[in-house]
C-alpha positions, 0 to 999 in steps of 0.5 A: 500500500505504502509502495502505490502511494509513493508511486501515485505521489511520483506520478503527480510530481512529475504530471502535475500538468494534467490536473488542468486539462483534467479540470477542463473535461470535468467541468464540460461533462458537468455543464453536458450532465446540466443540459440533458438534465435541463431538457429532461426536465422541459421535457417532463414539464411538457409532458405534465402540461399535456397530461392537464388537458387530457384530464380537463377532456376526460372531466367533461366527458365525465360531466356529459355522462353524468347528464345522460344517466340522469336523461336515461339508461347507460347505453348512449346511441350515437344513432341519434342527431349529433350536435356540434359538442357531441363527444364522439364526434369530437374524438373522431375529428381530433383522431383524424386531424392527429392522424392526418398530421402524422401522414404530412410527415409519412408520405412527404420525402422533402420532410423525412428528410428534414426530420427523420425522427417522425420515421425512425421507431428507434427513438423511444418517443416516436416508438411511443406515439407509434403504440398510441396510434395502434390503440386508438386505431383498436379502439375507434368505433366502426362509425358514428352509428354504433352503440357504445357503452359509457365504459367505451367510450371513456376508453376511446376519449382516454386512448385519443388522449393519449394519441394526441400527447404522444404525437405532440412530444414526439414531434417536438423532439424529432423537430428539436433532434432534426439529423443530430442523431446522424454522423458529419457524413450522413448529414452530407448524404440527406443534405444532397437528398434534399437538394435533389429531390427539389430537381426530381420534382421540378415541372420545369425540368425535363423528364430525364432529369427528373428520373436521374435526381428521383434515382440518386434520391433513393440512392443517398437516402438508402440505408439512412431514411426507410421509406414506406410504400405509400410515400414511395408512390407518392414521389413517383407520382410527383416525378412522372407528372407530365411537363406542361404541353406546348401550345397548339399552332392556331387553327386557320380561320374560316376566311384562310380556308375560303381563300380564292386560289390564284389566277392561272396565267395561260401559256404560249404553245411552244409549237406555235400551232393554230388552235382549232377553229370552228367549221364554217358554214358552207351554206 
């Protein structure tokens, strides 16, 4: 024991020099801990916030079903007329409007591109957002017209709930993230993406030359960025757009084709022969 700690105290003679650096590396995993503790705690503040309107929702879902027992039985028909602040077709409409939003992001390349979190189910707040939509899709009724049961249907409000607060987080991250999570040469590889696509979609380029950007996008994109099928379809779509037709030359017009043909001029006979001339009248 005696021997190692005569041994450290002749290292730090003769090192003494890398206590400063030292010092330094501390001090920028301190200040690195601090902002991932700093954004864990935005984050979770977030969360909580979003999770308070949830709560607000499910209290006048609660308050309406108060209002219905006391008007009648537990079962609600939703056969009947629906008003503006029907609660089932609230949800229907915020999980569309949710759902609608995702797709913006699924089938549009130019913003896979610019925020490759929204795709990625590896990021544990995408993989989250991706489970609630799972359990919202189970849980929507087949249509306006069932018959659901108090027990239903607060189950639907809480899956919708939790759709709309998963998207919400997982879109703030993926915009905060953008394409941190890749290495200096990935970025370079969706940053031409990007600028590529742009020709690959241009009306005014030629048809050619879209097919040669369309092909080097799935190129640089290959590896980095799964595109689904859907969103595949669409870019195609978008690439084989027609070009704009050229303008038809003008039709003549009724006086052009009713135009008088010139006058022929008739030609001397070569031969200079008489023309017949008609018999005389010998009477």
């Amino acid at each position: 024991m005696d021997e190692f700690i005569q041994g450290f105290w002749t290292f730090a003679g003769h090192y003494w020099w890398l206590v400063f650096p030292l010092m330094g590396m501390a001090g920028g995993v301190a200040k690195a801990w601090e902002r991932s503790s700093k954004r864990r705690h935005e984050r979770r503040l977030e969360t909580l916030r979003m999770k308070a309107q949830l709560k607000t929702a499910e209290i006048e879902a609660r308050a309406l079903g108060r209002e219905a027992k006391r008007r009648g039985p537990s079962v609600v028909d939703t056969a009947a007329p629906v008003s503006t602040d029907d609660l089932l077709t609230r949800l229907f409409a915020e999980h569309d409007e949710i759902t609608a939003r995702w797709l913006d992001y699924e089938l549009d390349v130019a913003k896979l591109i610019a925020f490759p979190a929204m795709s990625d189910g590896r990021q544990p707040l995408t993989a989250a957002f991706l489970r609630a939509k799972k359990t919202a899709d189970a849980l929507r009724p087949a249509s306006a017209d069932a018959t659901l049961s108090e027990h239903q249907i607060a189950e639907y409000l809480q899956a919708v709930g939790d759709y709309a607060v998963a998207f919400e987080i997982a879109e703030k991250d993926a915009r905060r993230l953008r394409d941190s999570t890749f290495t200096e040469a990935e970025r370079k590889r969706l940053d031409r993406a990007q600028q590529l696509l742009k020709v690959a979609v241009d009306e005014s380029a030629t048809q050619a030359e879209r097919n040669v950007a369309y092909k080097r996008v799935r190129e640089e994109l290959d590896g980095l960025i799964l595109l689904s099928d859907e969103a595949v379809t669409v870019l195609e779509k978008q690439v084989a757009r027609e070009l704009p037709a050229t303008p038809a030359a003008p039709a003549a017009t009724p006086e052009a084709q009713a135009e008088p043909e010139p006058e022929r001029i008739p030609v001397a006979d070569p031969l200079h022969r008489t023309p017949p001339q008609p018999p005389r009248d010998l009477a």
